[in-house]
C-alpha positions as a printed NumPy array, in Angstrom:
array([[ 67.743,  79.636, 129.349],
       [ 68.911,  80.531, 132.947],
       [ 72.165,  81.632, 132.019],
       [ 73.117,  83.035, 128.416],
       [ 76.982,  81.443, 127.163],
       [ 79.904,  83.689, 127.071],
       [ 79.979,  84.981, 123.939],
       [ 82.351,  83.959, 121.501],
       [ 83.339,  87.227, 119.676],
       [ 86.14 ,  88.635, 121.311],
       [ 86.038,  92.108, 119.05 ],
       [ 87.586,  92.263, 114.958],
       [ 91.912,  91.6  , 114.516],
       [ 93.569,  94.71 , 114.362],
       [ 96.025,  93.464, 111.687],
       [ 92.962,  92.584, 109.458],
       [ 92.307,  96.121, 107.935],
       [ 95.317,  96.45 , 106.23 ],
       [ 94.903,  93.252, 104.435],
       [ 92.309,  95.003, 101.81 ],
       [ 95.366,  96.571, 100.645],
       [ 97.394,  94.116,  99.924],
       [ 97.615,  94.357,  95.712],
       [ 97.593,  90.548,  94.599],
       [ 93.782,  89.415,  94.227],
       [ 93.997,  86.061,  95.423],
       [ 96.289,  86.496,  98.63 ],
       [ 94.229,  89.212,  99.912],
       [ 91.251,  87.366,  99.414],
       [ 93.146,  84.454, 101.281],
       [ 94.161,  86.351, 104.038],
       [ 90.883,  88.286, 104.64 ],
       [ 89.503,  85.166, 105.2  ],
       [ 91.955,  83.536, 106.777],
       [ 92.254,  86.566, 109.445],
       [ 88.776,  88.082, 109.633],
       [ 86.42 ,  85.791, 109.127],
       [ 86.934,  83.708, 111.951],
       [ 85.851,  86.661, 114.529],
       [ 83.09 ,  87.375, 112.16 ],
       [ 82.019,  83.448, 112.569],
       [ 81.799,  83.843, 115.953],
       [ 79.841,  87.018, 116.101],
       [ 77.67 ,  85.136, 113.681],
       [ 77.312,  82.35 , 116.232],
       [ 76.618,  84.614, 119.264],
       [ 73.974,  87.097, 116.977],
       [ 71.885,  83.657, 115.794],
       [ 71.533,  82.477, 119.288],
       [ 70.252,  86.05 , 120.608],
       [ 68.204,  87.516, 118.027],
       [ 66.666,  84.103, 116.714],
       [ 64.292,  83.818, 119.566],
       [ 63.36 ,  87.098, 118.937],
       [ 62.689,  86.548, 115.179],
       [ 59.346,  85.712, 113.868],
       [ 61.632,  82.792, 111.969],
       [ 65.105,  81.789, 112.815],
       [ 67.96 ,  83.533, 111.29 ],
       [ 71.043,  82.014, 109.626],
       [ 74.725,  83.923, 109.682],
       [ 76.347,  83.748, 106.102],
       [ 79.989,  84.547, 105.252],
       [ 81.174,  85.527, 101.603],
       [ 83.783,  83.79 ,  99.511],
       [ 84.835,  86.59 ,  97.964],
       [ 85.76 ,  85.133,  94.718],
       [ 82.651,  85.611,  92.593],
       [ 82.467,  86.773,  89.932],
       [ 86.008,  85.968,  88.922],
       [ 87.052,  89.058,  88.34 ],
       [ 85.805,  90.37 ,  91.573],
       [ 88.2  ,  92.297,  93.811],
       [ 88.024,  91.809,  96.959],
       [ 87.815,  95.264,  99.211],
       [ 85.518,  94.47 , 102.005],
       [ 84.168,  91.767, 104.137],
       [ 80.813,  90.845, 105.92 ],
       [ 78.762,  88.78 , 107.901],
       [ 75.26 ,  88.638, 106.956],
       [ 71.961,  87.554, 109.133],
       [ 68.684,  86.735, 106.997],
       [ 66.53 ,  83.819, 108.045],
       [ 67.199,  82.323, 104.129],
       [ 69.707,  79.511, 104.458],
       [ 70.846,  80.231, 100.774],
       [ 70.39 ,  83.246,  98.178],
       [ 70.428,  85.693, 101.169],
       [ 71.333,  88.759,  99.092],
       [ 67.978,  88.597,  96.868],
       [ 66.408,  90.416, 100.088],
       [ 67.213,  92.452, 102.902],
       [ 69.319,  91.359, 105.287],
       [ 70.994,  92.341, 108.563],
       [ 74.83 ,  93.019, 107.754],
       [ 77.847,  93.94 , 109.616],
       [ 80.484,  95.407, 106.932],
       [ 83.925,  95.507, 107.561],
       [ 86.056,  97.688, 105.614],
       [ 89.306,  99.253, 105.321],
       [ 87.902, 103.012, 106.409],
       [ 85.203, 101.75 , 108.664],
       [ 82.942,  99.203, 110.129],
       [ 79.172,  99.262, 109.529],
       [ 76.161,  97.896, 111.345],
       [ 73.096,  97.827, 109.341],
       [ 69.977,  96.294, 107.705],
       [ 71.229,  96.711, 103.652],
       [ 69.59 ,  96.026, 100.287],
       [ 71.525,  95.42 ,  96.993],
       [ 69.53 ,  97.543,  94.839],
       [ 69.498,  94.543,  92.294],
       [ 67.48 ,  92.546,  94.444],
       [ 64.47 ,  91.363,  93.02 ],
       [ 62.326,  92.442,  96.028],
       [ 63.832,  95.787,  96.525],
       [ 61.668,  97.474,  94.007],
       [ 58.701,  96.047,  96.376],
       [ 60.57 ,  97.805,  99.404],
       [ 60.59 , 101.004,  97.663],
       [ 57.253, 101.169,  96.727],
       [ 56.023, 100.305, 100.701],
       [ 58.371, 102.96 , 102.171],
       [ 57.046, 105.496,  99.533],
       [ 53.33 , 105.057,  99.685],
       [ 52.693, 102.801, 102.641],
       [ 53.513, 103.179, 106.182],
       [ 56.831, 101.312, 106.376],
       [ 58.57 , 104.64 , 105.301],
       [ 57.182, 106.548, 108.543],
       [ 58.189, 103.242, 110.897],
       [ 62.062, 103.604, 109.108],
       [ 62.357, 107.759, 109.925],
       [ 60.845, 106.627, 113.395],
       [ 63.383, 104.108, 114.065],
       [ 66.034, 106.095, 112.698],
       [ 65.387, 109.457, 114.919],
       [ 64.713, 106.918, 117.837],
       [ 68.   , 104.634, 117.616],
       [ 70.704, 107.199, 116.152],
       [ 70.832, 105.229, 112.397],
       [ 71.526, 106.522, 108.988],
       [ 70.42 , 106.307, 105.544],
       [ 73.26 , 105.583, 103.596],
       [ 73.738, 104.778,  99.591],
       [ 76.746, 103.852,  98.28 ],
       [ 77.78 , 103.772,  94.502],
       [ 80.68 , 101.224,  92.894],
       [ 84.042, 102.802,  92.399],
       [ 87.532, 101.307,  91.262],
       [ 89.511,  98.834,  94.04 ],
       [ 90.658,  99.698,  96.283],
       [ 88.225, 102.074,  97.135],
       [ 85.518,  99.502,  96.276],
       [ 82.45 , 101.433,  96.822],
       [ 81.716, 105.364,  97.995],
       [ 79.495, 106.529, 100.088],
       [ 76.882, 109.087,  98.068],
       [ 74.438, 109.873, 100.176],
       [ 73.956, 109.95 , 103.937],
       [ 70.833, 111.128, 105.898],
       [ 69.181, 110.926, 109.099],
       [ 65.528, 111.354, 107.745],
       [ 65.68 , 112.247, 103.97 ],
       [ 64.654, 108.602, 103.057],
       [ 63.027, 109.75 ,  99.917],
       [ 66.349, 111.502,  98.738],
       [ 68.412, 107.749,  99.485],
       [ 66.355, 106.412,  96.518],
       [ 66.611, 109.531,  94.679],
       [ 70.338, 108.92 ,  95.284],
       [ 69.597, 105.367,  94.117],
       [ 68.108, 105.923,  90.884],
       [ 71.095, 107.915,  89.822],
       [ 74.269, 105.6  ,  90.659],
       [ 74.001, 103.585,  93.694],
       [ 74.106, 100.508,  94.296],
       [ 74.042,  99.73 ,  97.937],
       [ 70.962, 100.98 , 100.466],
       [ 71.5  , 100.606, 104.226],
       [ 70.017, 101.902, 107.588],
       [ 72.544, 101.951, 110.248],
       [ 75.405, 102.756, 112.546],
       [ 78.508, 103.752, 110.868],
       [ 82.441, 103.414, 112.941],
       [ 85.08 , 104.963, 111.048],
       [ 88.736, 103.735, 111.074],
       [ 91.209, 104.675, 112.875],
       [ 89.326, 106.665, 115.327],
       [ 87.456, 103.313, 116.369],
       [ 89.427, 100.471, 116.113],
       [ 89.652,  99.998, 120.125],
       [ 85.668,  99.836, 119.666],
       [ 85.625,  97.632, 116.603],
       [ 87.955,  95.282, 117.959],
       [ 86.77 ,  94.872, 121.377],
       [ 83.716,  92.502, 122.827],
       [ 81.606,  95.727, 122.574],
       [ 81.013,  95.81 , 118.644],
       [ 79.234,  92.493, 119.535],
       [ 77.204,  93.77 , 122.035],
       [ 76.236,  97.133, 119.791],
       [ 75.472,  94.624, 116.587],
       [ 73.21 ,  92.571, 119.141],
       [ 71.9  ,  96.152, 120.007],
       [ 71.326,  97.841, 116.465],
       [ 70.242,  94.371, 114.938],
       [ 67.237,  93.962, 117.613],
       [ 66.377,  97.902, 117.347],
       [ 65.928,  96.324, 113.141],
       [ 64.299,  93.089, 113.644],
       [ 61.128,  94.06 , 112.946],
       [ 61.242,  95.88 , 110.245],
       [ 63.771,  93.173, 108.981],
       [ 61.184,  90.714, 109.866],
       [ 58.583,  92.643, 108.161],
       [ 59.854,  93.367, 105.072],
       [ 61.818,  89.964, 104.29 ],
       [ 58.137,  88.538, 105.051],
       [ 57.163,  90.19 , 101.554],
       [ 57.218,  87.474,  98.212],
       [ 59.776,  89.38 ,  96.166],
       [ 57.668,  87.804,  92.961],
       [ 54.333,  88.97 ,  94.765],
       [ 53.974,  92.434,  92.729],
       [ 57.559,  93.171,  92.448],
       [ 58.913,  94.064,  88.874],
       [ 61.327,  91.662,  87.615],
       [ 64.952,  92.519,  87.804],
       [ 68.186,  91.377,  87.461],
       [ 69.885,  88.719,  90.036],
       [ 71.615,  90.072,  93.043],
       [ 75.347,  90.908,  92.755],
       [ 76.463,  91.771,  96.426],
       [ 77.824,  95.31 ,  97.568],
       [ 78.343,  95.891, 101.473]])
């Protein structure tokens, strides 16, 4: 292509964060939708046609519903990147989170996943561990593990490391839920960031610094050796 197409994503609404607070269930997941997820289609649109070429298969962009399971309250959003066109969150996947406190850029597991007992195993006794510390030092990412908690809260963050990897499943094994590597914007201090053209351009940035280990790892057949496990539930 001679010429790459404006992008699309103009940067997140400033009015959105305050939505996760709003206390009925159903309007707030109305409105986060309603309000959010349009910029986040958009980044979604301008993300697929970048890093896709760059893939070793094309990637898909996935919104949430936000209403499953039905008693699920909503206290984040996200757009997700995995080259499955359905089931994404039974494997890794290249997320952009955005919460109340803060907006995250990362490659995330759910812990429930059936593969990520596979992903464990390679970081602890293979190479793939080394490559993650590498590309964490080298691109100014974070191990991060996050454990459930009551709305509104949501989640909370337990652990965060720039190269303990071994202690983020430590972490895991005790209460969390959520593994990531990534960047990390908190709110309020970056909401002229987050809500500018340039969180598009830093996801483009932080997802192509991940591609390869996203493309390596979602490469791996979950059933292929992994231990059986419960069905993925979702936690960015």
């Amino acid at each position: 292509m001679l010429f790459e197409p404006e992008p699309k994503f103009r940067g997140l609404p400033r009015e959105g964060f305050a939505l996760f607070s709003l206390p009925d269930r159903e309007q707030r997941r109305r409105e986060i939708v309603a309000t959010i997820h349009p910029a986040l289609a958009a980044l979604g649109d301008d993300l697929v046609a970048r890093l896709s070429p760059l893939a070793e298969r094309p990637l898909h962009a996935h919104l949430p519903r936000l209403d499953w399971p039905r008693d699920y309250q909503p206290f984040c959003t996200w757009l997700a990147l995995s080259r499955e066109t359905h089931g994404y969150q039974s494997g890794p996947q290249l997320n952009l989170g955005v919460h109340a406190t803060h907006v995250a850029i990362r490659l995330g597991w759910d812990v429930a996943a059936a593969g990520f007992g596979r992903f464990e195993f390679l970081c602890r006794h293979a190479d793939l561990g080394a490559e993650l510390l590498a590309l964490a030092a080298g691109s100014g990412l974070a191990f991060r593990v996050y454990a459930s908690a009551r709305w509104p809260a949501g989640s909370r963050e337990v652990f965060c490391s720039t190269d303990d990897l071994a202690g983020s499943f430590a972490e895991i094994a005790r209460h969390g839920v959520w593994w990531e590597l990534g960047r990390t914007h908190p709110l309020p201090a970056a909401l002229d960031l987050v809500s500018s053209p340039a969180l598009g351009e830093e996801a483009a940035a932080v997802f192509t610094a991940l591609l390869a280990v996203y493309d390596r790892i979602a490469g791996h057949d979950p059933a292929d050796g992994a231990p059986d496990e419960p069905g993925a539930t979702g936690h960015p």
